[in-house]
C-alpha positions in Angstrom: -57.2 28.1 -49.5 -58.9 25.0 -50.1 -57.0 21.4 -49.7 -58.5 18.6 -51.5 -62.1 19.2 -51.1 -62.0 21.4 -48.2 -61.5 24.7 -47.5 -58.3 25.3 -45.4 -58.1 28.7 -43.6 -54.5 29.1 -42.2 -54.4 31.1 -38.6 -50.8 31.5 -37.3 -50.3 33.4 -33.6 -49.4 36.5 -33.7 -45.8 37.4 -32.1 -44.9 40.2 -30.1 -42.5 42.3 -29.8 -40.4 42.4 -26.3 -41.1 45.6 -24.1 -37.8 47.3 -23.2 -37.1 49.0 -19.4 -34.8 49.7 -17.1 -31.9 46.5 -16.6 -30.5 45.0 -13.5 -29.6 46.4 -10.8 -31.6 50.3 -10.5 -31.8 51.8 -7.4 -35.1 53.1 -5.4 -34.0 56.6 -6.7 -33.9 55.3 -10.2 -36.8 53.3 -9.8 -39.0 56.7 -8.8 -37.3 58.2 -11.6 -38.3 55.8 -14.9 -40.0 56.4 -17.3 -43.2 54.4 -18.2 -42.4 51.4 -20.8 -44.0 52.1 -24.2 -46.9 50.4 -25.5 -46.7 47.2 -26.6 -46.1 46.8 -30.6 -47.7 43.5 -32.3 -47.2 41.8 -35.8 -50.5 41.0 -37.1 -51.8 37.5 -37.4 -51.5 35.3 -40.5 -54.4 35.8 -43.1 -56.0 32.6 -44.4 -57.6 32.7 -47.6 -59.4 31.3 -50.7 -58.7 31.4 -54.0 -61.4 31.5 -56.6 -60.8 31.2 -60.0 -63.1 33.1 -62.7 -64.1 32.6 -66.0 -62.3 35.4 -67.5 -58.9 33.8 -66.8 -58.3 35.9 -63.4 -58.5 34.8 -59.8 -60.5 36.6 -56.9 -58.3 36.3 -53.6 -60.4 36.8 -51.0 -58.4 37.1 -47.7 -59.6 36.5 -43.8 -59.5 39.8 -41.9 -56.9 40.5 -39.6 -56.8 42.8 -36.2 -54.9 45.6 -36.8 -53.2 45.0 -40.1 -52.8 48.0 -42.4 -52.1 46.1 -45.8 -51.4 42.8 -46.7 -48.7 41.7 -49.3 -49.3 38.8 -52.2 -46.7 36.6 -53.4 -47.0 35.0 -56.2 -45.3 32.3 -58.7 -46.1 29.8 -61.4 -43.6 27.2 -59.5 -44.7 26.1 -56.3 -42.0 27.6 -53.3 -40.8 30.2 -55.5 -43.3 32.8 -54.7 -39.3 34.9 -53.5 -39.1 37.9 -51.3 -40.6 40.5 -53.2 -44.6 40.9 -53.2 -46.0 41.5 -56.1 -49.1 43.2 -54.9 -49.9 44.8 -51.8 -53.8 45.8 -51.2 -55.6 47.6 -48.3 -58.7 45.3 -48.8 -59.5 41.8 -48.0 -60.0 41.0 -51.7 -58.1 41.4 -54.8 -58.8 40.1 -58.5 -55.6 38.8 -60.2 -55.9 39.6 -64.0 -55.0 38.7 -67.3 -53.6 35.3 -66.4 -52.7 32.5 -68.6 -54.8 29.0 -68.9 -51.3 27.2 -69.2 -49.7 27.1 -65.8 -51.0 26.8 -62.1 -50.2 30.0 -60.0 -49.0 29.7 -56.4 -49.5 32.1 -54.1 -48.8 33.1 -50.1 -49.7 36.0 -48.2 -49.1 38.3 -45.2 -50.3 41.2 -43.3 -48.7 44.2 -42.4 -49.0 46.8 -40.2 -46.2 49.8 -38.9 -45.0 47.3 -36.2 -44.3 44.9 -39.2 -45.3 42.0 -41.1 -47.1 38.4 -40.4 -45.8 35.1 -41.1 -46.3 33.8 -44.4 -49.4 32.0 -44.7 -49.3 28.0 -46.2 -49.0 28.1 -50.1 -52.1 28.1 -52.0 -52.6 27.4 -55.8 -55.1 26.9 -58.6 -55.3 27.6 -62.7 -57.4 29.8 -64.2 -59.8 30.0 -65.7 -62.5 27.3 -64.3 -63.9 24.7 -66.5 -66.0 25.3 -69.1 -69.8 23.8 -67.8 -71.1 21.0 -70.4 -74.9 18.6 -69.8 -77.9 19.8 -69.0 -79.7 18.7 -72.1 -80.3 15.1 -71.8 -84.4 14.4 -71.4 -85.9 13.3 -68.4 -86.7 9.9 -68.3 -90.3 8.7 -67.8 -91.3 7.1 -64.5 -94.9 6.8 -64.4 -96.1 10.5 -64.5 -93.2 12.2 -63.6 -89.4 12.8 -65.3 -86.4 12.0 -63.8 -83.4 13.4 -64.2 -79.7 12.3 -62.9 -77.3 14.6 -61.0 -74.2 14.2 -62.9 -76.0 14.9 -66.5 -76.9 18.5 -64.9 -75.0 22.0 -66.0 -72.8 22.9 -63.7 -72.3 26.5 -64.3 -70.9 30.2 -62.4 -69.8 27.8 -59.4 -67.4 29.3 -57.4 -64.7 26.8 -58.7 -61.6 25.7 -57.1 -59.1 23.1 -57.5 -59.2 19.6 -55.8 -56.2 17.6 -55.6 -57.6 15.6 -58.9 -59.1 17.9 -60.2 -61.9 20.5 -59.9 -64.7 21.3 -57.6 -67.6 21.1 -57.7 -67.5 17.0 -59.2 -68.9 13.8 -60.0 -68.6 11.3 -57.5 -69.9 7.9 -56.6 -72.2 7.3 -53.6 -73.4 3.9 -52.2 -77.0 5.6 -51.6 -77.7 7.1 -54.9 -79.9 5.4 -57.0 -78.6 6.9 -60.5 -76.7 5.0 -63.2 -73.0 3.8 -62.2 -74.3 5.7 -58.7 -72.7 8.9 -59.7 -74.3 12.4 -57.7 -73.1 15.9 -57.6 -71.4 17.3 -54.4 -71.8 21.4 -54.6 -70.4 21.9 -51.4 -67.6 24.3 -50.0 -68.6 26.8 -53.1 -70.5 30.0 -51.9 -72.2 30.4 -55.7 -73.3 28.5 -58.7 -76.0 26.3 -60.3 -76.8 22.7 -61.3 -79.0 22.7 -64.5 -81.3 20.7 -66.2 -82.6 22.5 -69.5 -84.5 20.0 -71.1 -87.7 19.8 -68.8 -90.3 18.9 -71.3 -94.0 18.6 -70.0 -96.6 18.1 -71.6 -99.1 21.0 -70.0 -99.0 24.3 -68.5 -98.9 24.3 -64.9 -98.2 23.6 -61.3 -95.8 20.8 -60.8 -93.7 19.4 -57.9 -90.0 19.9 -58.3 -88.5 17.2 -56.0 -84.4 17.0 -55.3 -83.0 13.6 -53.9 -79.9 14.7 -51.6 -77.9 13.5 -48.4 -75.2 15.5 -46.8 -73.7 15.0 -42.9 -71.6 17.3 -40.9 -68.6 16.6 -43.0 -66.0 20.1 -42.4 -69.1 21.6 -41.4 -70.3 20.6 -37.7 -73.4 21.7 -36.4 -74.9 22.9 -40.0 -78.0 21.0 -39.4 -79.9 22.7 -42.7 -78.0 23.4 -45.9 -80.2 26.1 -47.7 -80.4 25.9 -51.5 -81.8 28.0 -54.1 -84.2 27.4 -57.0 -84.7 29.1 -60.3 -87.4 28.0 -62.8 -87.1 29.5 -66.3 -84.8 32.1 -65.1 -86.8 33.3 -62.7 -85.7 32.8 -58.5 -88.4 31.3 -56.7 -86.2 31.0 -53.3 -83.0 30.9 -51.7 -84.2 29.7 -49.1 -85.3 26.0 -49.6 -85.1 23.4 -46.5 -82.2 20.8 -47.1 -82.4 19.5 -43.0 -79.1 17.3 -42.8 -79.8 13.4 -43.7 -77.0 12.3 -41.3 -74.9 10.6 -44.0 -73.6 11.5 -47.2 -74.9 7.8 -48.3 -78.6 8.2 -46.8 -80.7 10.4 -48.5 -84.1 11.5 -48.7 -86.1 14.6 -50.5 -86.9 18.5 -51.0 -89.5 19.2 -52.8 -91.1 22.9 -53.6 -94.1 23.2 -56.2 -93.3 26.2 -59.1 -95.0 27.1 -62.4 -93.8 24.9 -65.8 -94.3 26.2 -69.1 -95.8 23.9 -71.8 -93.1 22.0 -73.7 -89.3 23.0 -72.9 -88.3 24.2 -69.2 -85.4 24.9 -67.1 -85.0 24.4 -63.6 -81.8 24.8 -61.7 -80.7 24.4 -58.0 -78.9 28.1 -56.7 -75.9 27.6 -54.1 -76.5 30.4 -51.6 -73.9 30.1 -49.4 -70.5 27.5 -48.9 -73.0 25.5 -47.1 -74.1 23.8 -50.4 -75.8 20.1 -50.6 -73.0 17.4 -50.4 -74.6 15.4 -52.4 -77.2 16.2 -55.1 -78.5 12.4 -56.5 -82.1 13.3 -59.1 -84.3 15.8 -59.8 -87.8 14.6 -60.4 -91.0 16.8 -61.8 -94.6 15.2 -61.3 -97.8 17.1 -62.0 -98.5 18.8 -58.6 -102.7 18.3 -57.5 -102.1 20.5 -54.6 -99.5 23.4 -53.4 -97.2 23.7 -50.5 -97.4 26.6 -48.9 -95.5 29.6 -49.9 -92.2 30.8 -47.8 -93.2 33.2 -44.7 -91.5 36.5 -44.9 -89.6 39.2 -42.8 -89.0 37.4 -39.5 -87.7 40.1 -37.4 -86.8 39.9 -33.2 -86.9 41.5 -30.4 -84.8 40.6 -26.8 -86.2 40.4 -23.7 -84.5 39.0 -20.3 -84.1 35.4 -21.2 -86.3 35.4 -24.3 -86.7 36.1 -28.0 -89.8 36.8 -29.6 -90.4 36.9 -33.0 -92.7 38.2 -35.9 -93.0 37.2 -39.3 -95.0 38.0 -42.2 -97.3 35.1 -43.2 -97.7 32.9 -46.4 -99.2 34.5 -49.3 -100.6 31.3 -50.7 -101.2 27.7 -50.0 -103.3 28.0 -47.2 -101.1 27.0 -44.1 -102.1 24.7 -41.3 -99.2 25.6 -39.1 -95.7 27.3 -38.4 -92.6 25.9 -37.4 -89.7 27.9 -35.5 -86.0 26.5 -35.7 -83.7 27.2 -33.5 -79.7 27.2 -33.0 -76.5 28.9 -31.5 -74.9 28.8 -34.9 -75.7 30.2 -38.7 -77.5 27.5 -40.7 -77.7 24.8 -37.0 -81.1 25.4 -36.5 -82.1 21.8 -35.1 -84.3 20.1 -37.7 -86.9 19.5 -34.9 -89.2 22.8 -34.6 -88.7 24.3 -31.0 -92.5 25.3 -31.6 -95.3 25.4 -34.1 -98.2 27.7 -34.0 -101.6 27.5 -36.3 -101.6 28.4 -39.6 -103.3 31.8 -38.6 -100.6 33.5 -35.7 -97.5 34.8 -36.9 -95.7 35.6 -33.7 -93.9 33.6 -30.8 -91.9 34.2 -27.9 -88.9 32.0 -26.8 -88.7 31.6 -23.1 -85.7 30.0 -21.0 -82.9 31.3 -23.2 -79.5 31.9 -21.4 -79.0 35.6 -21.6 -75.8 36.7 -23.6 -76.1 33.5 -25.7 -76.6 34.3 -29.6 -79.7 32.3 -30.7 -80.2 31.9 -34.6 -83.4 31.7 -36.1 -85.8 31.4 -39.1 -89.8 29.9 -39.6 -91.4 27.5 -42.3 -95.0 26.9 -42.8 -96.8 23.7 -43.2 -100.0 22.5 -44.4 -100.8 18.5 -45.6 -99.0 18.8 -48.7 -95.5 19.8 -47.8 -93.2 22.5 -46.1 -92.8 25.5 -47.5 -88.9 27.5 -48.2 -88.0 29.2 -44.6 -88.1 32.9 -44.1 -84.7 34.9 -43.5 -82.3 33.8 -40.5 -81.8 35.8 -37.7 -80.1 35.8 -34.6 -80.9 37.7 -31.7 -79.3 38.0 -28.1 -81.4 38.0 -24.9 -81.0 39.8 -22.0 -83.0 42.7 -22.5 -80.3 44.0 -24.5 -80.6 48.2 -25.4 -78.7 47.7 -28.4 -80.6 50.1 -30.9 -77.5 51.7 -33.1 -77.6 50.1 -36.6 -74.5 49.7 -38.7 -72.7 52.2 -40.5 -73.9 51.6 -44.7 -71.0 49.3 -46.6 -69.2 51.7 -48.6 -67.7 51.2 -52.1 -69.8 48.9 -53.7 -68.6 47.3 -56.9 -68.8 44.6 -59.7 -66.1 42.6 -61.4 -66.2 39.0 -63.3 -69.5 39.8 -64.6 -70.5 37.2 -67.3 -74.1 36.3 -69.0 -75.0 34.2 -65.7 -73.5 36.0 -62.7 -71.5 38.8 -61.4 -69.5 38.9 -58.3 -69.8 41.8 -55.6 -67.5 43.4 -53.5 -68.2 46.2 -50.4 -65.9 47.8 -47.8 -66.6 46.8 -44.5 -69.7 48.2 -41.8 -68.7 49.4 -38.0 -71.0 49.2 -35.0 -71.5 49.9 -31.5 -71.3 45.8 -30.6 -70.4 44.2 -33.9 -71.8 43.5 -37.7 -73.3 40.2 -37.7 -73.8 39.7 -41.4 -75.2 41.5 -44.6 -78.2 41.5 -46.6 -77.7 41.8 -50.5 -80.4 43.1 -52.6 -81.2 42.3 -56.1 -83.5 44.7 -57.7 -85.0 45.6 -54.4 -85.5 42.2 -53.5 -83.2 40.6 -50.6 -81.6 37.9 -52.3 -79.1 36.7 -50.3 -77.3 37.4 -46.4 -73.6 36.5 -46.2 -70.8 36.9 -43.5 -68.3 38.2 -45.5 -67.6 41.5 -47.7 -67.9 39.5 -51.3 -71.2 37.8 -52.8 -71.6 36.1 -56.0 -75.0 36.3 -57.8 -75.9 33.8 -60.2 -78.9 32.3 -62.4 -78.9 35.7 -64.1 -80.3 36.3 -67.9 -77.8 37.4 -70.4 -78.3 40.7 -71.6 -80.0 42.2 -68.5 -79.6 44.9 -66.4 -79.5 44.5 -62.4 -79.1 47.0 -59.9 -77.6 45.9 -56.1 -77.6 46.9 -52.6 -75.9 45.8 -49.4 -77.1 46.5 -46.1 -75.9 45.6 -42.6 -77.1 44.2 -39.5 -76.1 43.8 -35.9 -76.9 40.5 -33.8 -80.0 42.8 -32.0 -81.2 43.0 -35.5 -80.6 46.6 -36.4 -80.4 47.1 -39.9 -78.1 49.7 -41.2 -79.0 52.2 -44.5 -78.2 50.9 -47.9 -74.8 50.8 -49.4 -74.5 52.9 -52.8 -76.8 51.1 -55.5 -75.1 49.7 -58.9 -76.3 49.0 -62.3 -74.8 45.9 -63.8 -75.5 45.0 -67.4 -75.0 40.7 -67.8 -73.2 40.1 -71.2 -75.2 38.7 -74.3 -73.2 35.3 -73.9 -74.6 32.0 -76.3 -74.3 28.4 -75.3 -72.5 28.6 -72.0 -69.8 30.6 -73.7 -68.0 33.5 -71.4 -66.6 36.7 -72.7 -62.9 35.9 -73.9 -61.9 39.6 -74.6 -63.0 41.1 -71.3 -59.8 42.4 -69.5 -57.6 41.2 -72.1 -54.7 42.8 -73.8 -56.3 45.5 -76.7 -54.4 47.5 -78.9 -55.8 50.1 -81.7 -55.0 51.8 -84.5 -55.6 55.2 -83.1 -57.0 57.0 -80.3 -59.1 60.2 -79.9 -56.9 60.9 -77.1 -55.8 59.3 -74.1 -58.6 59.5 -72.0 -60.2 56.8 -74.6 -57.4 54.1 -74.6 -58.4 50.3 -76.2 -58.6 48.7 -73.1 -61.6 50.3 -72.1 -63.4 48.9 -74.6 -62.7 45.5 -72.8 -63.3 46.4 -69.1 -66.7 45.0 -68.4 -68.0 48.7 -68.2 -70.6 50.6 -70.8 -69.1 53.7 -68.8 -65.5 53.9 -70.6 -64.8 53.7 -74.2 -61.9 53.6 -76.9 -62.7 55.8 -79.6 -60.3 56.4 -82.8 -58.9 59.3 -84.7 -61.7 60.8 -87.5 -60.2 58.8 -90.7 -60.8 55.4 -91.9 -59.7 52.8 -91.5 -59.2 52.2 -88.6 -59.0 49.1 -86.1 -59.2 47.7 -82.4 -58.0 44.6 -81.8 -57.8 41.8 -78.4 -55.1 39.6 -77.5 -57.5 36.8 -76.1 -54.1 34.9 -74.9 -55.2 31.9 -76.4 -56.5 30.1 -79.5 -60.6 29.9 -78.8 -63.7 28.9 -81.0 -65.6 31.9 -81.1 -69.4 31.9 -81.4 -70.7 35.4 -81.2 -69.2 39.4 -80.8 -71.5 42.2 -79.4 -70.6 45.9 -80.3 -71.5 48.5 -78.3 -70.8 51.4 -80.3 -71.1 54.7 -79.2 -72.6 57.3 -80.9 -69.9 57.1 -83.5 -70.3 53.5 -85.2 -69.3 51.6 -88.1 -70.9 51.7 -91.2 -68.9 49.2 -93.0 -66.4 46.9 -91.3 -65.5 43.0 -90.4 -64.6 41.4 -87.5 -61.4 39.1 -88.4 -59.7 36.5 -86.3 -55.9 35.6 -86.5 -53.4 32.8 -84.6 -50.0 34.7 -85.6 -51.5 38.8 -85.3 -49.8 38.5 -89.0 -52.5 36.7 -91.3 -56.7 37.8 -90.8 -59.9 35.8 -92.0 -63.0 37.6 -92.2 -65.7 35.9 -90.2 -68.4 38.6 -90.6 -68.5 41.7 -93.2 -71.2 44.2 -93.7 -71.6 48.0 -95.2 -74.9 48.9 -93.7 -74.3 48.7 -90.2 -76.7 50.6 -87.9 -74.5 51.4 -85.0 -76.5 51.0 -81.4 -75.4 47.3 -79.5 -75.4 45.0 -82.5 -75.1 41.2 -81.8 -73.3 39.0 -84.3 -73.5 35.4 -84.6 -70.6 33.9 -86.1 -68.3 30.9 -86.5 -64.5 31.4 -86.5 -61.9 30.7 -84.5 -58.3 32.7 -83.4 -56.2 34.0 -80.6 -56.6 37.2 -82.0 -59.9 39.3 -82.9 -60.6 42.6 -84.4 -63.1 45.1 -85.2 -61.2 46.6 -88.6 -63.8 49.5 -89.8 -63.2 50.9 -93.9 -66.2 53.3 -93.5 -67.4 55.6 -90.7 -71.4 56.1 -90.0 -70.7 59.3 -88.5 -67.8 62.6 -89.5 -66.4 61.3 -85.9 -63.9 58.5 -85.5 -65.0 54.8 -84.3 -66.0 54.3 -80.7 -67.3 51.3 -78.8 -68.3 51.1 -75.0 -67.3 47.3 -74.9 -66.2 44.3 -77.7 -67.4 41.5 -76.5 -65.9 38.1 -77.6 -68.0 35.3 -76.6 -66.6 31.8 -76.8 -65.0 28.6 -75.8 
């Protein structure tokens, strides 16, 4: 749950049951005779949690594990304190997705765990609507400051954030700052939300090549003390060059200063967007500028691993592949993300290995490297964090199990995994986008954004222990990002469908809306025939992707209504080819159907998904 801007995790103690024995009053005989008390039975604690609202109008509840709870129950109610006695879900894990809400109201909710000794206290109310705002900017031009291009925080595209509500409003947001040097000194604060991106997609230069891509920020402790280095992302034409660039803490969320990194620019129109990696984001986000680059930082240092010894840590890293670096700084801390911004040591530009000495065995150190050279810093390597004392810990984690995606849009899709075990303790988890590690998180749940419409990505999560073991890969998914146009989501997906027919009952019309290409609705073998969405709501609707099965549509329209009573026809054709077909429309309706008058095949009609992508 998050409270104005900040994220409030509710903890209550956990009571325990009384032990019952023997009263008043027993003799020595009796004493000798008793039998032993039972075990004592205790509630479980009360779950905090967060509420995350998603663009196709459901909300991911993502609830705080608890010792010893079994389930946990969800109450829920559009009127705040009426959330009654009844749950109306229970779920084994930590996370749940709450579908097929309404836009209209705001939906309360409180929660519990439960285990056979019975259940928590309820935790404090939480609430937000659903779905998230709809991201608008991002186009404006840069303007023209000598060489370079500036460009203001609050005209930037603030898209697949992990949104929540504020007590005005939403988060992430607009707010003034006495530092910033923008118009009206408005800057973007991206903190608290563990995913999304601010975008700028008008970057017109002039010239292929390397240029300097240089962030103005400032951010102090605020509700996060001891986070000395708030680690961004960046994406350049699609394309992640790091989640792992150096925002060291300004000391004020009114004094700022700059991150820069050097990437590849396209000749004329470019887009460049800052990635949030983890809740840790950059309080406040004031101008990007872009300058021709004459020289290169040096590229990130990779694969920093550890190894414990008795009162020291030393560590190896891969080193950079380009840019030539002079030296290597090592960061150190005692929490995720506190590294102090003041190296603990630097070595030359040529050794790649370093041991810590006078560390206080048992202590959890956290780690990661940078490399230098006269131009710049470069992004840091992955974070570790190791315990001395010449620790034997060798037993990696069990693999995550169960593995899944949901709220998958054009831009981003959000993972989910159950739990790893280990000999000591899980420290964290490293998720892997098409082989490549793209992110570590705490937590069982990981949103991935930037992505490119119409693109398949597979994933993998792995854990590690504090001594650094690794565990094997969780099962690998495929994930297919939907074909979405302007910033639009997919209205239809998980929304109510109804047809005309079925084939039978393993092909129903909702799995034609599900956000998988592994379960279709397929129709009876006559024409017509029709499938049609309740998208809940009247939207403008700019685009619909089929993807028909083997059985397709020769000849049909897709028609939009507001009453389910009276149709218009935005798109018509009779020589449809069947395959994914895309169509680019303009129409607008709560309702939307696929209404087919003649079959390509003898078979019925059959689509893997209906996509319905709009505002």
């Amino acid at each position: 749950m998050r409270t104005g801007t900040f994220r409030h995790i509710a903890a209550a103690a956990a009571a325990a049951l009384a032990l019952t024995g023997l009263g008043v009053g027993a003799t020595g005989a009796q004493a000798q005779v008793r039998a032993p008390r039972a075990a004592a039975c205790t509630v479980p604690a009360t779950p905090g949690d967060e509420l995350k609202a998603n663009a196709d109008s459901s909300i991911t509840i993502t609830l705080t594990p608890i010792a010893g709870a079994t389930s946990y129950d969800i109450y829920r109610s559009t009127t705040s304190g009426a959330e009654g006695t009844t749950p109306y879900a229970t779920t084994t894990s930590t996370t749940y997705v709450d579908k097929n809400l309404s836009s209209t109201p705001t939906y309360f909710y409180v929660f519990t765990a439960v285990n056979s000794c019975g259940q928590s206290a309820r935790s404090p109310e939480d609430a937000s609507k659903t779905p998230p705002p709809i991201g608008t900017g991002g186009n404006k031009p840069g303007v023209a400051n000598g060489n370079s291009l500036v460009f203001y925080g609050e005209d930037a595209l603030l898209g697949g954030f992990d949104w929540f509500q504020t007590l005005t409003g939403w988060f992430p947001q607009v707010l003034g700052s006495s530092g910033s040097l923008s118009p009206n000194q408005r800057v973007i604060d991206m903190a608290y939300a563990t995913a999304g991106s601010m975008t700028f997609n008008d970057v017109v230069v002039p010239t292929a090549g390397l240029y300097t891509i240089d962030w103005r920020y400032a951010f102090q402790g605020g509700l996060f003390p001891g986070v000395t280095n708030r680690q961004m992302g960046l994406s350049v034409n699609g394309t992640v060059i790091t989640t792992t660039e150096r925002f060291p803490i300004t000391g004020s969320f009114d004094v700022y200063q700059h991150s820069f990194l050097q990437a590849h620019l396209n000749a004329g129109t470019n887009s460049i967007s800052m990635l949030a990696v983890s809740d840790h984001g950059v309080s406040r986000v004031d101008q990007l500028t872009v300058t021709p680059a004459t020289a290169s930082v040096p590229s990130g240092p990779t694969n920093l691993t550890a190894t414990a010894g008795n009162g020291s840590v030393t560590l190896n890293w891969t080193g950079s592949s380009s840019g030539s670096p002079t030296s290597y700084s090592i960061y150190r801390g005692t929490k995720s993300d506190g590294e102090a911004t003041t190296p603990v040591a630097t070595t030359n530009g040529t050794t790649t290995t370093f041991t810590d000495t006078g560390l206080t065995n048992g202590t959890t150190y956290f780690y990661n490297v940078a490399a230098n050279n006269a131009v710049g810093v470069s992004p840091d390597t992955n974070e570790i964090s190791m315990v001395p004392g010449g620790s034997t810990d060798t037993t990696p984690p069990t693999a995550p199990t169960g593995l899944t995606a949901s709220g998958t849009t054009a831009t981003s899709t959000t993972l989910s995994w159950g739990a790893s075990t280990d000999n000591v303790g899980v420290a964290g988890y490293h998720v892997l986008q098409n082989g490549a590690q793209v992110a570590t998180v705490t937590g069982t749940t990981y949103t991935a954004t930037g992505l490119t419409p119409s693109t398949v990505y597979t994933y993998q999560v792995k854990a590690f222990d504090a001594a650094g073991n690794v565990s094997t890969g969780s099962n690998t998914i495929s994930v297919t990002t939907q074909a979405g146009t302007g910033g639009g989501s997919n209205l239809a997906l998980n929304h109510p469908a109804t047809a005309s027919s079925l084939e039978g009952a393993g092909y129903p019309a909702s799995a034609a809306v599900d956000g998988s290409l592994t379960t279709r609705w397929s129709s009876a073998f006559s024409d017509p025939q029709w499938l049609e969405v309740d998208l809940g709501a009247t939207h403008t609707i700019s685009q619909v992707v089929l993807y028909w099965e083997n059985a397709y549509g020769k000849a049909f329209q897709i028609q939009t209504s507001t009453d389910n009573v009276n149709w218009t026809t935005i798109f018509s054709t009779t020589t449809g080819t069947g395959g994914t077909q895309t169509l680019n429309v303009s129409g607008s309706g709560r309702y939307i159907r696929m209404y087919g008058t003649v079959r390509g095949t003898g078979y019925g009609y059959s689509l893997w998904e209906f996509q319905v992508i709009g505002t």
